[in-house]
C-alpha positions, -999 to 999 in steps of 0.1 A, spaced: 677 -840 419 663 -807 404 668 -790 370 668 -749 376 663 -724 347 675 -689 356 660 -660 333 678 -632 317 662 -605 344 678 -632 368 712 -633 355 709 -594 338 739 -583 362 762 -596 382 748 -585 413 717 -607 399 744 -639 391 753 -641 431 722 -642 437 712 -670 417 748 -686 428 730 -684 468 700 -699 452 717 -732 438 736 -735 471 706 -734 493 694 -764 481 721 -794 472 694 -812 451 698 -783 423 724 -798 399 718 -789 364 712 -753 353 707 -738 322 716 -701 320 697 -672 296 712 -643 280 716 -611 305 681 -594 300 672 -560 310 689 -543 340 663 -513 338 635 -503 324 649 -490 290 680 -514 290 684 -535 263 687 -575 259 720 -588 251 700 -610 229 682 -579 210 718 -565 203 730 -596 189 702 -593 163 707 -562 157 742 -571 148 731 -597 126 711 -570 104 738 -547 104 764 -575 91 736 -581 65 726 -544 54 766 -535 50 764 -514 79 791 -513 108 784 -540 136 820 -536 157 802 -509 172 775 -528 183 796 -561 194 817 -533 213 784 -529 231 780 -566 243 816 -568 250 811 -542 277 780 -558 292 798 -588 294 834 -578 306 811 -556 333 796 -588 346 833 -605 346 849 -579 366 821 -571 395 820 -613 401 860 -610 401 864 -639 380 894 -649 354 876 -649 319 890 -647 286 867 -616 268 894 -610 242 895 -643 225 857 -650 233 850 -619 214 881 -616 189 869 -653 175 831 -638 175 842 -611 152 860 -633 128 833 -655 117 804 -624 117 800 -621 78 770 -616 59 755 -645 51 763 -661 86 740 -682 105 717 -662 125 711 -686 150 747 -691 157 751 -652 160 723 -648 188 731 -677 204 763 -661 218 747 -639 247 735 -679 264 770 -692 255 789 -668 271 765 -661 302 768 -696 307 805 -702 307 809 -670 329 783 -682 357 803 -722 357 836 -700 361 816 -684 391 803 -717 403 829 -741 395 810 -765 379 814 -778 348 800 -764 316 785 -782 291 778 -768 255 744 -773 243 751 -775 208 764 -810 217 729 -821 236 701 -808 218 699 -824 185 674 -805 155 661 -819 130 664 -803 94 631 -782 95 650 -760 127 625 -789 148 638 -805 176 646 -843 174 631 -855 210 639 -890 217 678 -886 198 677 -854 223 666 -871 253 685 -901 247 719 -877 240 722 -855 267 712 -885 292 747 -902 284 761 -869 285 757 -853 316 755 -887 334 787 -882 333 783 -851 354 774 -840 388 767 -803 382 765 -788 349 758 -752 336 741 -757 304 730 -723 283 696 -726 269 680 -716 240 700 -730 214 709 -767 199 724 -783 165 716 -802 139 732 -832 124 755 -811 109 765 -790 134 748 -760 124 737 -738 156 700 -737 158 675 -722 182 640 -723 197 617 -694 192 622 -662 216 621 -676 255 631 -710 241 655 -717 275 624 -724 291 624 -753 268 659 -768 269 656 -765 308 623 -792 303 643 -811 278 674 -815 306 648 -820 335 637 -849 311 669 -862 298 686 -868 330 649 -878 352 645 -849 374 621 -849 400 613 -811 397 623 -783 370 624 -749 388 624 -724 362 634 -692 383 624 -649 368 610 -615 378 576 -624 390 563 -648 421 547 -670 393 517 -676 372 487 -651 377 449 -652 367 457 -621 342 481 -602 326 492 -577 353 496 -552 324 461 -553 321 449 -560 358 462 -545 388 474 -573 411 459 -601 396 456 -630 420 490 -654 419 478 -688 409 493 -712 433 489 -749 415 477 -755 377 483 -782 353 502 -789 323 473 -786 303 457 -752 317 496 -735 314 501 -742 276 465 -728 271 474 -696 289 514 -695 278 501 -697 243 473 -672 248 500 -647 255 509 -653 297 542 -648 292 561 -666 324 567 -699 303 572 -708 267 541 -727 257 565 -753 240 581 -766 273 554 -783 287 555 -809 261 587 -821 268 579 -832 305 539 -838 302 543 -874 299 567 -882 330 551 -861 356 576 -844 358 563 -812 380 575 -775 373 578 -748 401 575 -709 387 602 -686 418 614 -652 422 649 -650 422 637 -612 437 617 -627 463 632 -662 469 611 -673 498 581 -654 480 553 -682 472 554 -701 442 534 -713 410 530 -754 408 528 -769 370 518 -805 372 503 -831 350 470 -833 373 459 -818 405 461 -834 439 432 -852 451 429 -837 476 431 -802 460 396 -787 446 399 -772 416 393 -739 408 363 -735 383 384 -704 361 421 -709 367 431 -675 344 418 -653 320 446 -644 288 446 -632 252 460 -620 227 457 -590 197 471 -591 163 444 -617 143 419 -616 111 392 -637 97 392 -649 65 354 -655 56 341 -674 28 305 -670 22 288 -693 -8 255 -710 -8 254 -747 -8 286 -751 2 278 -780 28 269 -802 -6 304 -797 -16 326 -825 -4 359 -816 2 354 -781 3 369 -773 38 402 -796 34 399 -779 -1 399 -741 21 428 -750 45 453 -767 20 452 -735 6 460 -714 36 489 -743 40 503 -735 8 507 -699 10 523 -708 49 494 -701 72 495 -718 108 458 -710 115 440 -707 151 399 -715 140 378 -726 116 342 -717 129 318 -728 105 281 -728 95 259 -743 68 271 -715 41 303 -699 58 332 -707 68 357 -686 86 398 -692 90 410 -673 123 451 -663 117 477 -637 133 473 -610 105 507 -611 104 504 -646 84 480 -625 55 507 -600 51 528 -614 24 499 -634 4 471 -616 11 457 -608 -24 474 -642 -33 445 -663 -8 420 -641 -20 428 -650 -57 428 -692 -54 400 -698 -34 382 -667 -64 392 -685 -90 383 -718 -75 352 -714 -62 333 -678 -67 322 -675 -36 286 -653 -30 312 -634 -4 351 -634 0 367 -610 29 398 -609 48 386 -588 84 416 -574 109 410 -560 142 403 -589 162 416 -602 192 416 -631 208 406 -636 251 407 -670 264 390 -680 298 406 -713 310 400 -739 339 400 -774 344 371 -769 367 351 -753 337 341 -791 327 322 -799 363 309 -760 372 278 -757 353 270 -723 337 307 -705 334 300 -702 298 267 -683 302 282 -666 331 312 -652 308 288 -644 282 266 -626 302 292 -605 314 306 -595 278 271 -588 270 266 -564 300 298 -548 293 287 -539 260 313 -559 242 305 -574 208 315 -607 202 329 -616 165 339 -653 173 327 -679 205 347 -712 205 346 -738 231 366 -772 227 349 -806 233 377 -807 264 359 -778 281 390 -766 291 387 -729 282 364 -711 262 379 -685 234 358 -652 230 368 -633 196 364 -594 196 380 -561 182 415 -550 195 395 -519 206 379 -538 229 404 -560 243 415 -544 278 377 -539 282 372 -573 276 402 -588 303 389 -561 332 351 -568 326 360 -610 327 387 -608 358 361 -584 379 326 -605 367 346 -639 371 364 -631 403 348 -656 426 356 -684 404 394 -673 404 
């Protein structure tokens, strides 16, 4: 029994929904699927999801929203009348716009485009639909409660056959709507492949599956045609944008494979996620190359500071305080640097660099921006010896200069640090130098 995931490019029309609908059908095994928002149906189309936002800060800026809601309407009733199907719109809609106020919750408000997308494509189907605000359960801090989760929807929808579930979006204990971070359907479609013991999650979107780099970046990147959980939730977080980095975690510990499709290019070949690789199956020594811009350094500089016990945890609880999830701490005898999306810094940065001031007069205190992160990952990089001098070497013949180096104990990837300028210069100079280990 499969769990399927179908993307908002794959359910953007209704010319993409009976395509999805021929997808399910071809295979009797695919049961439960949870349905996205309609994405983009062109290039400068916008997300049903976006618009729903945007109606939320209209609502909350006094503005006029009806407008906007008039917008998603017609998306929506477009999608109803080219599938030929009997949906209510009106009330749908009528009972939206009754309950949009100011202070209403957000997550309630975007979580419309999955709830309706879903309940059109089970009227298409004929399969049931099941809400999931009554299977994912959150815990107060907008987490999600795993075990009450899994345990949950299990009882539910064993109950069920087929179910079309929409993604993105839970509750809490109280019933409050609540939702996973942008591409968070990814996620709920691991949390129902777990609840109800698949034996495969295919998560189904716009490309044939994982590649070695960011096609934005490289020019036909090589497709990546089996990598593990591990080697996906270092590239997904590094920015490889096919999955949510969250929904590995879900499945990592049942084995629980995932397959990357096309709904374009159905028979196309496809992207295996599993919890190890086959025996049988060598590993490649560089499995993808991925990154990320947007970081800065905070650097304390202050002599002796290796006598001072305490003095890093001392460092970090501050950066906790003021709300900072940081990325590094590389560190020497006398410095010590905290790596962070400069996005963090923006509402405490003078803040940060007053504390640790008044706490410790530092010899030097600086926050640097400008960086960007490029990650080189493999679970080959462990048994291949030399990949690190090899990417090294290359940076250094590309004339890159290198503001952070940071490879884990795991030797799973290693994480170059160096200016935004010289990001894209960094990705072409690793994918070409690195190619035969792709």
């Amino acid at each position: 029994m499969k769990t399927v995931k179908f993307g908002g490019t794959s359910l953007a029309d209704a010319a993409m929904m009976k395509q999805c609908a021929e997808i399910l059908k071809a295979d009797d095994e695919r049961r439960f699927v949870i349905v996205s928002a309609p994405g983009k149906r062109f290039k400068d189309d916008i997300k049903v999801t976006d618009l729903l936002y945007q109606i939320h800060d209209e609502c909350e800026n006094g503005k006029d929203f009806l407008p906007t809601l008039e917008k998603v309407k017609e998306r929506f009733a477009g999608i109803v009348k080219d599938l030929g199907i009997d949906f209510d719109l009106d009330g749908e809609f009528a009972k939206i716009a009754e309950d949009i106020h100011p202070s209403c919750n957000q997550s309630w408000l975007v979580s419309r485009g999955e709830y309706l997308n879903a309940k059109i494509f089970a009227e298409y189907m004929g399969w049931p639909f099941v809400d999931a605000k009554d299977l994912l359960i959150f815990k107060e801090n907008h987490l999600l409660s795993h075990h009450l989760t899994y345990k949950n929807a299990g009882n539910i929808l064993e109950e069920y056959s087929h179910a079309v579930i929409p993604g993105f979006y839970g509750a809490d204990t109280h019933g409050n709507i609540t939702t996973f971070t942008r591409g968070g359907s990814d996620v709920t479609g691991a949390v129902i492949a777990r609840s109800v013991g698949a034996s495969l999650y295919e998560n189904w979107t716009d490309v044939d599956g994982v590649m070695t780099a960011d096609p934005r970046v490289i020019d036909h990147p090589k497709q990546v045609r089996y990598i593990s959980y591990r080697e996906l939730r270092e590239l997904s977080y590094m920015g490889a944008s096919v999955l949510h980095e969250d929904a590995i975690l879900p499945i990592r510990s049942t084995g629980i494979p995932i397959e990357i499709h096309n709904t374009m290019d159905p028979q196309a070949p496809s992207t295996r996620i599993a919890a190890a690789y086959p025996v049988d199956l060598e590993k490649h020594p560089v499995t993808g190359i991925a990154g990320k811009k947007g970081f800065s350094n905070l650097q304390i500089e202050m002599a002796l500071m290796n006598t001072q016990v305490g003095f890093g945890a001392r460092i970090l609880e501050i950066i906790a305080e003021n709300g900072i999830s940081y990325e590094h701490t590389p560190t020497s005898i006398d410095i010590i640097s905290v790596i962070a999306e400069t996005s963090y810094f923006e509402h405490c940065r003078e803040k940060i660099i007053m504390e640790i001031d008044r706490e410790f007069h530092p010899d030097k205190l600086f926050i640097e921006d400008g960086m960007a992160l490029v990650t080189v990952v493999g679970e080959g990089i462990s048994t291949n010896v030399g990949v690190a001098a090899k990417v090294l070497q290359i940076i250094s013949n590309a004339g890159i200069n290198v503001r952070m180096i940071d490879a884990g104990c795991s030797e799973l990837n290693i994480i170059i640090g160096v200016n935004e300028t010289d990001y894209e210069k960094t990705i072409k100079a690793l994918y070409e130098g690195l190619h035969e280990y792709l």
